[in-house]
ROBAMI-219563 format. One record per atom (N, C-alpha, C): y, z, x. Coordinates in steps of 0.2 Angstrom, whole numbers, padded with zeros to 4 digits, always signed. Layout:
% ROBAMI-219563
YZX/...
//
This chain:
% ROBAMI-219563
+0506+0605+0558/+0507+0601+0552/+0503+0595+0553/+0500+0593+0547/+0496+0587+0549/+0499+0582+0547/+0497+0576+0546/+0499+0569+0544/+0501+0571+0537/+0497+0572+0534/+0499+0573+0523/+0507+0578+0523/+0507+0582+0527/+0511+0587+0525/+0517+0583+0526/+0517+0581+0536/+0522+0579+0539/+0526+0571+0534/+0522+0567+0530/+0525+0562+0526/+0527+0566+0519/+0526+0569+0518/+0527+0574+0510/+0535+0577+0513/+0536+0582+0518/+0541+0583+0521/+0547+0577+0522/+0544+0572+0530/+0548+0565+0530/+0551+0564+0523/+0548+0562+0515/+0548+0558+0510/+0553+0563+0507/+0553+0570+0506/+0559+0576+0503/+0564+0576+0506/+0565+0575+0513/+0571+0574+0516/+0574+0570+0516/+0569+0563+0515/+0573+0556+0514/+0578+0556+0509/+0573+0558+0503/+0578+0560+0496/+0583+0564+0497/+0583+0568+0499/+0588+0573+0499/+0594+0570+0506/+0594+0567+0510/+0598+0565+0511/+0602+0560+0508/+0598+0554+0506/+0600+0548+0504/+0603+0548+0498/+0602+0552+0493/+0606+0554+0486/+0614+0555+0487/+0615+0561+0492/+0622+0562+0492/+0625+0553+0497/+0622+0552+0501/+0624+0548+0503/+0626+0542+0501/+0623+0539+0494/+0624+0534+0489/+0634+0533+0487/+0634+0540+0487/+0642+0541+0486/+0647+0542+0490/+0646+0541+0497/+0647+0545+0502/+0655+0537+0504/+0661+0538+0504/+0663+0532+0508/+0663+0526+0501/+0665+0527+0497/+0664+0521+0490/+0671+0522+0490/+0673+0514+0486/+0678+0514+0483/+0676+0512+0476/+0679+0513+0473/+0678+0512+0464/+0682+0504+0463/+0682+0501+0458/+0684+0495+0457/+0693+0497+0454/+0692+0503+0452/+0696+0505+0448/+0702+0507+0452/+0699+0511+0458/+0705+0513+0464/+0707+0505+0468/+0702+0501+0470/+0705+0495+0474/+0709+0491+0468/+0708+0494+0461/+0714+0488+0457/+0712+0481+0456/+0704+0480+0457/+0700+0472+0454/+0694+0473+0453/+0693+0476+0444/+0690+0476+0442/+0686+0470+0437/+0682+0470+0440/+0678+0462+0436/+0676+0464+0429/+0678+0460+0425/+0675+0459+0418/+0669+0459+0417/+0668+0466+0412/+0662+0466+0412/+0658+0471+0416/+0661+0476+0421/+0657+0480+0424/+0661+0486+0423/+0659+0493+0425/+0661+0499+0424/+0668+0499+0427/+0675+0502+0427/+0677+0504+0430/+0677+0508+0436/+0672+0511+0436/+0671+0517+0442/+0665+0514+0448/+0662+0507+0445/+0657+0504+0449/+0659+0503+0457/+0656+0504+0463/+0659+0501+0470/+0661+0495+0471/+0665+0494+0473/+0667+0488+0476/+0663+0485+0481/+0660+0489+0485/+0654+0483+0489/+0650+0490+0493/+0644+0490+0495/+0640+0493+0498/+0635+0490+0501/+0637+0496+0507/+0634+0495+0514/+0626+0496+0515/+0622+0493+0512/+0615+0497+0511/+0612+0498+0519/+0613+0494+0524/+0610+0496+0530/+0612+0504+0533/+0620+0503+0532/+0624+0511+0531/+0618+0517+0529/+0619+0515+0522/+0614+0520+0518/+0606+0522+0517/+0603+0514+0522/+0596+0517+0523/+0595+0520+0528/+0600+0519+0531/+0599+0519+0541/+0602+0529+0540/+0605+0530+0537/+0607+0537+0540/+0600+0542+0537/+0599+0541+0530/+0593+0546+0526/+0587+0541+0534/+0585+0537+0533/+0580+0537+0538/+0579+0540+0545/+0585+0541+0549/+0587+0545+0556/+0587+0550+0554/+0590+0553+0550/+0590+0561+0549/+0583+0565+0546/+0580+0561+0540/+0572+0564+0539/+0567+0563+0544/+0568+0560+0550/+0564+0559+0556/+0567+0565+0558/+0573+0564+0559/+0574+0572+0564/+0572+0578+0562/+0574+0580+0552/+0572+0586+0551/+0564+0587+0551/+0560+0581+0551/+0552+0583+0551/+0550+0585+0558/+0554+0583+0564/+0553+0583+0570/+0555+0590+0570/+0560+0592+0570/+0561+0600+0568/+0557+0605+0565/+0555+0603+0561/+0550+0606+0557/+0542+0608+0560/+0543+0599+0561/+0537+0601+0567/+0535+0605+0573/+0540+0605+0576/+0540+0608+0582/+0543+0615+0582/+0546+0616+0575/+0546+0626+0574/+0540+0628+0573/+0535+0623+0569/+0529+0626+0567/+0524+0624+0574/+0523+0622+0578/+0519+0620+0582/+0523+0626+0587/+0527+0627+0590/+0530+0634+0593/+0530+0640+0590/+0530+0641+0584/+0529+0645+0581/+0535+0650+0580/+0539+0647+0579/+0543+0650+0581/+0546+0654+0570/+0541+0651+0568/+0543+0655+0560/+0537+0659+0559/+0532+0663+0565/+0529+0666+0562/+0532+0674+0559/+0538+0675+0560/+0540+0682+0559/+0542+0683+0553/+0541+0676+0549/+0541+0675+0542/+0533+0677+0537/+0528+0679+0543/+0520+0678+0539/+0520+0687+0540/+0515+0689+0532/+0517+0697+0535/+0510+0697+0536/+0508+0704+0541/+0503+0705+0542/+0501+0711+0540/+0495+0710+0536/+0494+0719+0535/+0492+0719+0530/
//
């Protein structure tokens, strides 16, 4: 895997973790009962953004690191047909 592939991979992973993680551990204003005037009911009551950067970033390192190293061992070639 070269450099383009490996940051196109890192960048999908990133996404794909940090999406569901957005919602992951929230309280709504509406369940803590102090909702400020003027904003959604359902909006968070406070967010942890180092939380939220810090996990999609550790985990997309890890799955490109993975990827890499299946593909560099070759361990998906049973997936290539020959013939």
């Amino acid at each position: 895997m070269g450099v383009f592939e490996a940051i196109v991979v890192y960048t999908g992973a990133w996404w794909l973790i940090f999406l569901p993680t957005l919602s992951a551990g929230q309280t709504s204003q509406r369940d803590a009962g102090d909702v400020v005037p003027g904003t959604e009911g359902g909006a968070p009551t406070q967010v942890s953004w180092l939380v939220k950067l810090l996990i999609p970033t550790i985990g997309a390192a890890f799955a490109t690191f993975l990827l890499g190293l299946a593909l560099h061992m070759r361990w998906l070639d049973f997936m290539i047909s020959r013939g």
